[in-house]
C-alpha positions as CSV (number, residue, x, y, z in Angstrom):
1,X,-5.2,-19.8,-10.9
2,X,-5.5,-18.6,-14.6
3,X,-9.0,-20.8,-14.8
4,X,-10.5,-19.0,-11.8
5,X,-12.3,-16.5,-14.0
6,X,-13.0,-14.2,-10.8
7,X,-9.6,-13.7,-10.3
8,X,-8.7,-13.1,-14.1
9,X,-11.4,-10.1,-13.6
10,X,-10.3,-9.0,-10.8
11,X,-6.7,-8.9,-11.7
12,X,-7.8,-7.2,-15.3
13,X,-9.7,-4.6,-12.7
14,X,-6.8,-4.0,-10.7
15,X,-4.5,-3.5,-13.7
16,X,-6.4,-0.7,-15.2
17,X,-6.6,0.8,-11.7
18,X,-3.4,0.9,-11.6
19,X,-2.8,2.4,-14.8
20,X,-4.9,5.3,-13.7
21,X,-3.4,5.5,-10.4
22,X,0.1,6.0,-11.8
23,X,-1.2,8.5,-14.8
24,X,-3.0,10.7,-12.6
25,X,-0.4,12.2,-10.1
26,X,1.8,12.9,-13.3
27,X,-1.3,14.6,-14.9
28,X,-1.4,16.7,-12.1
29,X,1.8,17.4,-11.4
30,X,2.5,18.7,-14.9
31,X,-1.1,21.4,-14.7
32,X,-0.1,23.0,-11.3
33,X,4.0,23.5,-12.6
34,X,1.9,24.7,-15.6
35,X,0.3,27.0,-13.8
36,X,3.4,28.2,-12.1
37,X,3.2,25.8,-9.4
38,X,6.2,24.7,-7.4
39,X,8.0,21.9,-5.9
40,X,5.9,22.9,-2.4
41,X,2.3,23.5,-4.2
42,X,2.6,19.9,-5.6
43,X,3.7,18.7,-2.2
44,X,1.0,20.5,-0.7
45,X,-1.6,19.4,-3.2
46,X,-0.4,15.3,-2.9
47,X,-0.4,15.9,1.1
48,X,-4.4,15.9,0.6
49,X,-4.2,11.7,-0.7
50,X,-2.6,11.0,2.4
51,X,-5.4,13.6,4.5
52,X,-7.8,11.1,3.1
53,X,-6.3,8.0,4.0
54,X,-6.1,9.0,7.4
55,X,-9.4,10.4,7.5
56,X,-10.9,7.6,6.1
57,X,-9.2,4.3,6.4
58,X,-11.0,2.6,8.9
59,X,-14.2,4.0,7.7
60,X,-13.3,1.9,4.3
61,X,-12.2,-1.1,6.1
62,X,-15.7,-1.2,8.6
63,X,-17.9,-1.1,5.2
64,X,-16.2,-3.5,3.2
65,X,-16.6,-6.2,5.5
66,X,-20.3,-4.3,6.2
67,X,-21.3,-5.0,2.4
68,X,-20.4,-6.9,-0.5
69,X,-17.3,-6.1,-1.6
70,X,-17.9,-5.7,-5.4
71,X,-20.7,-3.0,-4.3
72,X,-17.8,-1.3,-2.5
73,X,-15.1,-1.1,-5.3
74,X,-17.1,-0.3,-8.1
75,X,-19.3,2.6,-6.2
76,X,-15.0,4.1,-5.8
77,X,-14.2,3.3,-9.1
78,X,-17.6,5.7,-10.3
79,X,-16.8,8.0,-7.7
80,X,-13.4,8.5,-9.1
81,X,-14.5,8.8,-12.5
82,X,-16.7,11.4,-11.8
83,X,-14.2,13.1,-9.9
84,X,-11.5,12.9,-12.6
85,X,-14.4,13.7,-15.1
86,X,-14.1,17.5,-13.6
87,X,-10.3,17.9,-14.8
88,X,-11.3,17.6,-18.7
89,X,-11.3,20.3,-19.2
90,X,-7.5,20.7,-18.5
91,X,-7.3,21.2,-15.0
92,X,-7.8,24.4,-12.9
93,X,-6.2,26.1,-9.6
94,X,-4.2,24.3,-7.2
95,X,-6.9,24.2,-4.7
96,X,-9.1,22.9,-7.1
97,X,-6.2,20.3,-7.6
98,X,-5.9,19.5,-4.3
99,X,-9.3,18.9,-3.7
100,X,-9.4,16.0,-6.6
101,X,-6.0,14.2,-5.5
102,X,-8.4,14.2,-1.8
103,X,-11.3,13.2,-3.1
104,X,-9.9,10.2,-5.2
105,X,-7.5,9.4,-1.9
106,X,-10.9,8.9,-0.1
107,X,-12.5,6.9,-2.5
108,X,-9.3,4.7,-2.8
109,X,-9.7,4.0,1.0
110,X,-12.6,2.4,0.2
111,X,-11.7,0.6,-2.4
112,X,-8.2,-1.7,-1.4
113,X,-9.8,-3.0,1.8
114,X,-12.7,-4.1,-0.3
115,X,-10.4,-5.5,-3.0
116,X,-8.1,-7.4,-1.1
117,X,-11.1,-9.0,1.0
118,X,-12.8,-9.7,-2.4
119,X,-9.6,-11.0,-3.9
120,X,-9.0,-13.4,-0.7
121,X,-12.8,-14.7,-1.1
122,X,-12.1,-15.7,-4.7
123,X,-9.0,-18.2,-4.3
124,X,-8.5,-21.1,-2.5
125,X,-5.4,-20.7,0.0
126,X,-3.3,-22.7,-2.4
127,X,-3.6,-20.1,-5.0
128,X,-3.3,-16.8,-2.8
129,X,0.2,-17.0,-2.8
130,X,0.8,-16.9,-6.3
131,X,-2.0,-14.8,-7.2
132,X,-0.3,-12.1,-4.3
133,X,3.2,-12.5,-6.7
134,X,0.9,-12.0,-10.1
135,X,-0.7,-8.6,-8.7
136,X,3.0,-7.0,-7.0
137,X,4.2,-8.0,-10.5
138,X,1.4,-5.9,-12.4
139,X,1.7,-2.9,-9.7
140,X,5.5,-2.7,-10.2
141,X,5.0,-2.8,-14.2
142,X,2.7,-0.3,-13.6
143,X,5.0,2.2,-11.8
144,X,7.9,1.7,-14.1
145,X,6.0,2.3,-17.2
146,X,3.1,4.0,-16.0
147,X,4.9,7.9,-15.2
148,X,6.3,7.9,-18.5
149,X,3.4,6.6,-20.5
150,X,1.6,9.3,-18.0
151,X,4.3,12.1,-19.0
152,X,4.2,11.1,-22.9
153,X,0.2,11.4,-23.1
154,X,0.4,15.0,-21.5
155,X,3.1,16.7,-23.2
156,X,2.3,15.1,-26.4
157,X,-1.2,16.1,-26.2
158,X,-2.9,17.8,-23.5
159,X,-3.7,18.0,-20.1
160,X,-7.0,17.3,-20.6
161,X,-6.3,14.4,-22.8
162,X,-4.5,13.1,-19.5
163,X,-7.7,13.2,-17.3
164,X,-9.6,11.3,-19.9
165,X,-6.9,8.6,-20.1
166,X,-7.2,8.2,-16.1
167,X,-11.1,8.3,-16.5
168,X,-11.0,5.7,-19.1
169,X,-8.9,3.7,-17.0
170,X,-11.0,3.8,-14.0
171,X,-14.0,2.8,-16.2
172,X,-12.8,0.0,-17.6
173,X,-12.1,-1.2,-14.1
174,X,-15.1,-1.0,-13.3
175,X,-16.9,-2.2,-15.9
176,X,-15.1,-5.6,-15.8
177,X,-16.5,-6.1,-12.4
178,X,-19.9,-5.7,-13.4
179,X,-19.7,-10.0,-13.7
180,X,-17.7,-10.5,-11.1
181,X,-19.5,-13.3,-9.1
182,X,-18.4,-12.5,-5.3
183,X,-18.2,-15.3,-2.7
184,X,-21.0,-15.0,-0.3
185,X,-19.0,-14.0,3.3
186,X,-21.4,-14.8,6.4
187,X,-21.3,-11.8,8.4
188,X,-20.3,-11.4,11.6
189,X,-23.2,-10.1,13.7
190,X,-23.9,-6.5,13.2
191,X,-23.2,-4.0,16.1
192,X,-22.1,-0.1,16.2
193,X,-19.7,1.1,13.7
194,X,-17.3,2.3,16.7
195,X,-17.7,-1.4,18.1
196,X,-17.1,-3.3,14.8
197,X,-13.8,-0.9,14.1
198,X,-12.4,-2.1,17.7
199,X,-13.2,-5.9,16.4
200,X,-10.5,-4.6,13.7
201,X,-8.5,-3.3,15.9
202,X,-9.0,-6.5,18.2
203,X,-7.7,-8.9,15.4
204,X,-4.5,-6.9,15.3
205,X,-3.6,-6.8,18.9
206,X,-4.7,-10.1,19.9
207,X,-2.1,-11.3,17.6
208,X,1.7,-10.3,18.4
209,X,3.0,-10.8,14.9
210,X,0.4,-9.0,12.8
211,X,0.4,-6.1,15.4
212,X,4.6,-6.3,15.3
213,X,4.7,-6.3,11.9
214,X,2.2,-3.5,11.5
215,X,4.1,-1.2,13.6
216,X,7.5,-2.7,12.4
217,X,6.0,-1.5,8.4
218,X,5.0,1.7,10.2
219,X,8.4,2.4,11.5
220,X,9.9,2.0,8.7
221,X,8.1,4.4,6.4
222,X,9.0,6.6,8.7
223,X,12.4,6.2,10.0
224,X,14.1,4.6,7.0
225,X,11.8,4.9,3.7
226,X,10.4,8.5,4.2
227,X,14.6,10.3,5.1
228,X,15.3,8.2,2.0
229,X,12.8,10.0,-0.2
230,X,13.5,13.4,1.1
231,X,17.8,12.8,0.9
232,X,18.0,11.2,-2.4
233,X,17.4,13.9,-4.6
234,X,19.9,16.3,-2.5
235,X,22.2,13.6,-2.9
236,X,22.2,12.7,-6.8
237,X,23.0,16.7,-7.1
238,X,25.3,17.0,-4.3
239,X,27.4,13.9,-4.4
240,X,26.5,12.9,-8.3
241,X,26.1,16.4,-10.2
242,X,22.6,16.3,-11.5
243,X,19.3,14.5,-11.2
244,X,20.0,11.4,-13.4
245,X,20.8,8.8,-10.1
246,X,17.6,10.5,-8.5
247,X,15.8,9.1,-11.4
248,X,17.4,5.8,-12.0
249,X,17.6,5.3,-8.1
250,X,13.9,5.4,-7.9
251,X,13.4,3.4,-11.3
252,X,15.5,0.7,-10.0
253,X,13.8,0.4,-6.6
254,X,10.5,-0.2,-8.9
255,X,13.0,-3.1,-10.9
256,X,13.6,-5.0,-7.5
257,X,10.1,-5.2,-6.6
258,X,9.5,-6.8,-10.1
259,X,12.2,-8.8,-9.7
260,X,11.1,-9.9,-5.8
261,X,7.1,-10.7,-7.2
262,X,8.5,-12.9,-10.0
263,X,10.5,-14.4,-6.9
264,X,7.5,-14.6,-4.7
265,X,5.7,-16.4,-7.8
266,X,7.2,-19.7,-6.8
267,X,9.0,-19.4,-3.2
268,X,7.1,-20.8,-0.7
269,X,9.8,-20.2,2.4
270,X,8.8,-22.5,5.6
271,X,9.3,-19.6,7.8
272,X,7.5,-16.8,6.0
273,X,8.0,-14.5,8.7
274,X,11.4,-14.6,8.5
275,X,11.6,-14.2,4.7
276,X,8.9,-11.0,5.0
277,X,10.7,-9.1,7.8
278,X,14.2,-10.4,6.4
279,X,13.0,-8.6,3.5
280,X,11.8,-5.5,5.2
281,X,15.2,-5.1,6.9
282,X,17.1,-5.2,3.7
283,X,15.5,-1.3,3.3
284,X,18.7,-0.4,5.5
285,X,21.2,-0.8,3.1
286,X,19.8,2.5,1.3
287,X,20.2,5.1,3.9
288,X,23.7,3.2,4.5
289,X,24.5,3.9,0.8
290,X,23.0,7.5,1.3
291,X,25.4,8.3,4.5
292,X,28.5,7.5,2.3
293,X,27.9,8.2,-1.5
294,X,30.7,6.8,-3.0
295,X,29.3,4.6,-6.4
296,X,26.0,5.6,-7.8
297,X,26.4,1.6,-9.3
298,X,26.8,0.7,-5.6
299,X,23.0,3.3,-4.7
300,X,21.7,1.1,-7.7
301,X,22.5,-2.2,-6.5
302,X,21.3,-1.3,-2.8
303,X,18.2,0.1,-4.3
304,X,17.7,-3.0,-6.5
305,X,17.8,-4.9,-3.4
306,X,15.6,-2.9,-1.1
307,X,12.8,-3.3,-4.3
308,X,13.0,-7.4,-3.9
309,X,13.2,-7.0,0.0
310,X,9.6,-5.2,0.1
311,X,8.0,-6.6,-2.5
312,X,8.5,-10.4,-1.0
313,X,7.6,-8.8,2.1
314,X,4.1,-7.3,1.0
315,X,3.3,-10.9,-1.0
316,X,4.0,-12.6,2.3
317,X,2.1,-10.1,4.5
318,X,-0.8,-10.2,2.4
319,X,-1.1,-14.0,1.7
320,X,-0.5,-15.2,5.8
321,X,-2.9,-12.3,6.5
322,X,-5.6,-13.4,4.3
323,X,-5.0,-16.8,5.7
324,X,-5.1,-15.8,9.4
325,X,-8.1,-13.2,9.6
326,X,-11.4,-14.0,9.7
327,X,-12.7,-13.4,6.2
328,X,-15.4,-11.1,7.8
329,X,-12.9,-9.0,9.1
330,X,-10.1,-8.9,6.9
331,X,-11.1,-5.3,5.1
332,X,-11.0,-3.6,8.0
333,X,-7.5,-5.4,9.3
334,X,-6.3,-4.5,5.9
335,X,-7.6,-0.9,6.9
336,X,-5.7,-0.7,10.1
337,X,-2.7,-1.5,8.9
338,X,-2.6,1.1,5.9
339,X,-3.9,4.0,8.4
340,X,-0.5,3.5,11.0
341,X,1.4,3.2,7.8
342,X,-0.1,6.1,6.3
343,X,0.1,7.9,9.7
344,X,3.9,7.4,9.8
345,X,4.8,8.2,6.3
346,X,4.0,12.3,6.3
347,X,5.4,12.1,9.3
348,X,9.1,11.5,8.6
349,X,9.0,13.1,5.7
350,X,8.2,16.3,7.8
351,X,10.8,15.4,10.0
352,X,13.8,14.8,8.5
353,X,14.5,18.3,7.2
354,X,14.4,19.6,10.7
355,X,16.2,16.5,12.2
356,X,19.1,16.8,9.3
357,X,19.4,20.6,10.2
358,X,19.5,19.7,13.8
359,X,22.2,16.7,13.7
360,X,23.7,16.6,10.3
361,X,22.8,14.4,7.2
362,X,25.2,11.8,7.8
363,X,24.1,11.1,11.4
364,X,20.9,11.5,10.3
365,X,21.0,8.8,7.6
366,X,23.2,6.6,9.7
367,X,20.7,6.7,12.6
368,X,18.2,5.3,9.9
369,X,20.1,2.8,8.6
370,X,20.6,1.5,12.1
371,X,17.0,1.9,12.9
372,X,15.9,0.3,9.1
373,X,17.8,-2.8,10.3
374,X,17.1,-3.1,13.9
375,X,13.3,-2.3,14.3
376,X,12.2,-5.0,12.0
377,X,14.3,-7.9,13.2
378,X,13.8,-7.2,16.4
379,X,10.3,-8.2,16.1
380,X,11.4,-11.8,15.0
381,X,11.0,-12.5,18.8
382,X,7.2,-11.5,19.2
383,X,5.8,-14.8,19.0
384,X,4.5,-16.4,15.6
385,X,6.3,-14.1,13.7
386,X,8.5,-16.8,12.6
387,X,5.8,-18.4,10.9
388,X,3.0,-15.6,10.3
389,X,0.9,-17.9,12.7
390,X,-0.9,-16.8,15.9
391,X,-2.9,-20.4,16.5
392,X,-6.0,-18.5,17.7
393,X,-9.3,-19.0,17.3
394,X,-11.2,-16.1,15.4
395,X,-12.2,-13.4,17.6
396,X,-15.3,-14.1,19.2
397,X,-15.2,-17.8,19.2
398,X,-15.2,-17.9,23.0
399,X,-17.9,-15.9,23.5
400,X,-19.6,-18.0,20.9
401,X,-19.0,-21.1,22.6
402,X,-19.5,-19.8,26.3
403,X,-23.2,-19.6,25.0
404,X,-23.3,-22.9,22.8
405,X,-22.4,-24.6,26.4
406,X,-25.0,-26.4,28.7
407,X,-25.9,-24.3,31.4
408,X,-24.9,-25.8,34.5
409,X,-27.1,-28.2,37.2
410,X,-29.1,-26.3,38.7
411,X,-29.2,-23.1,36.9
412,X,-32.6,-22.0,35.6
């Protein structure tokens, strides 16, 4: 895998994306408090990546798989540098703000359908799993040091100084896919943009364990991850006198998906399925530790293990997915499955204030927990979740050969 030289690019690429992706929500965080901003103006103004994602998801996913793949990540890498290029000068009002955070949202949609597609194209299926492991490790590196680094180069300098550090990021992710030699994908035969997003959606239904464990992933960004996010902080003050296990809570959950990717690296479980929505299910030990704060070692430890829980789940999502998908198809699967999650995700966390108000935290969280562990292992029963394996032909294939076939005697 380190001798493919497409996937050392790509992974280079991805690194430096990530880098920016991490640097720039702190940058603009820090200009709209700056600007006497609070806690709701930069939740307002982040609500605007997830507008995009919405908007814009299976848009992403239909032209990835509609052009090459490099074309499509390195026109959203220049469009985000050009849209990052406008906060140089140190940022502005919080609509202008929110209007960047939704304009690099969009091009992001773009960009990971076409990335994972490209990055399936460039490895043979021996190496996917491994090269999965490599980029969860680099992502989870990223978020532990990137906020920091992101914090340091803002307060120690300037805001504007920020924005060029996320533009020079995104540049240099670009330009080392300028020789990126992509895999020539034989496209599927071209129809209506409307009709080629149902194909997506087709590849999805037609097979119970990638439509289960989209919706499983869904639910659980809603009714476990998202009442997490929004109870933690209450909690560290509440139960723990200050912000530190808010912090360290969130830090550690970044540690365990380090810690699961390293895993992933060289576990190759016979039941993948299993493993992955195994993995998922361990998320339910956080609202359990949430409901009855008594340790903020035993948060850690439960947060530690939710990190390793997700992390082998997404390597083993991503690597069965890439092996079961039509590679002409695979950006916009990718697509669909980011746009429920996405859906789900603003929703609970616009939920859970009322729903704690109307039933009580503890109920609330315990309600989760039971619902963290319960909705994903319950889909262990949909068939080929086991084993990530539908045994299906690619979609299409029937049609293809009812029209290969000899016609019958007779016919004309």
């Amino acid at each position: 895998m380190t001798r493919n030289r497409e996937f050392r690019l790509l992974w280079l690429s991805f690194t430096m994306s990530v880098a920016a992706d991490q640097i720039f929500p702190v940058t603009v965080t820090i200009v709209a408090l700056n600007a006497g901003g609070t806690a709701s103006t930069v939740g307002a103004i982040f609500t605007g990546r997830w507008v995009a994602l919405i908007v814009f998801s299976l848009l992403g996913g239909l032209w990835a798989d509609r052009l090459p793949r490099r074309t499509v990540m390195m026109a959203s890498l220049a469009f985000q540098c050009c849209v990052v290029a406008v906060g140089l000068h140190g940022g502005g009002p919080p609509w202008l703000l929110a209007s960047l955070v939704f304009l690099v949202g969009a091009a992001e949609a773009f960009h990971r359908p076409a990335y994972q597609a490209c990055l399936s194209s460039v490895l043979t299926p021996a190496q996917r799993p491994a090269a999965a492991a490599l980029m969860a490790v680099s992502w989870r590196l990223g978020a532990i040091v990137g906020p920091g680094l992101g914090a340091y180069i803002v307060t120690a300098w300037s805001p504007g100084i920020g924005f060029l550090a996320v533009m020079t990021a995104y540049l240099l992710a670009l330009l080392l896919q300028i020789p990126l030699r992509e895999p020539a994908v034989a496209p599927a035969r071209r129809s209506s943009a409307v009709r080629e997003i149902a194909d997506g959606l087709s590849e999805v239904s037609r097979r119970p364990w990638v439509l289960g464990g989209t919706l499983a992933m869904a639910f659980q960004h809603m009714l476990a991850i998202a009442p997490a996010q929004v109870m933690l902080p209450l909690v560290s003050r509440e139960a723990f006198g200050g912000d530190a296990v808010y912090g360290a809570a969130l830090a550690l959950l970044s540690v365990g998906g380090l810690v699961g990717g390293l895993i992933s690296m060289r576990w190759r479980p016979s039941r993948p399925g299993v493993a992955a929505i195994c993995g998922v299910a361990m998320y339910g030990a956080v609202p359990l530790a949430l409901t009855w704060p008594a340790s903020p070692l035993l948060l850690y430890a439960c947060y530690i293990a939710a990190g390793v829980g997700l992390e082998i789940y997404g390597v083993q999502w991503a690597v069965n997915l890439q092996r079961e998908i039509p590679p002409e198809r695979l950006a916009r699967v990718t697509s669909v499955d980011w746009l429920v999650s996405s859906m789900m995700t603003p929703l609970g966390l616009m939920v859970t204030g009322p729903a704690s108000a109307a039933v009580g935290r503890s109920t609330l969280l315990g309600l989760s927990a039971l619902a963290a562990f319960a909705v994903p292992l319950a889909t262990l029963f949909l068939r080929g979740m086991p084993r990530f394996n539908s045994d299906l032909p690619p979609a299409g294939a029937e049609r293809i050969s009812a029209e290969a076939a000899p016609a019958p005697l007779g016919t004309p």
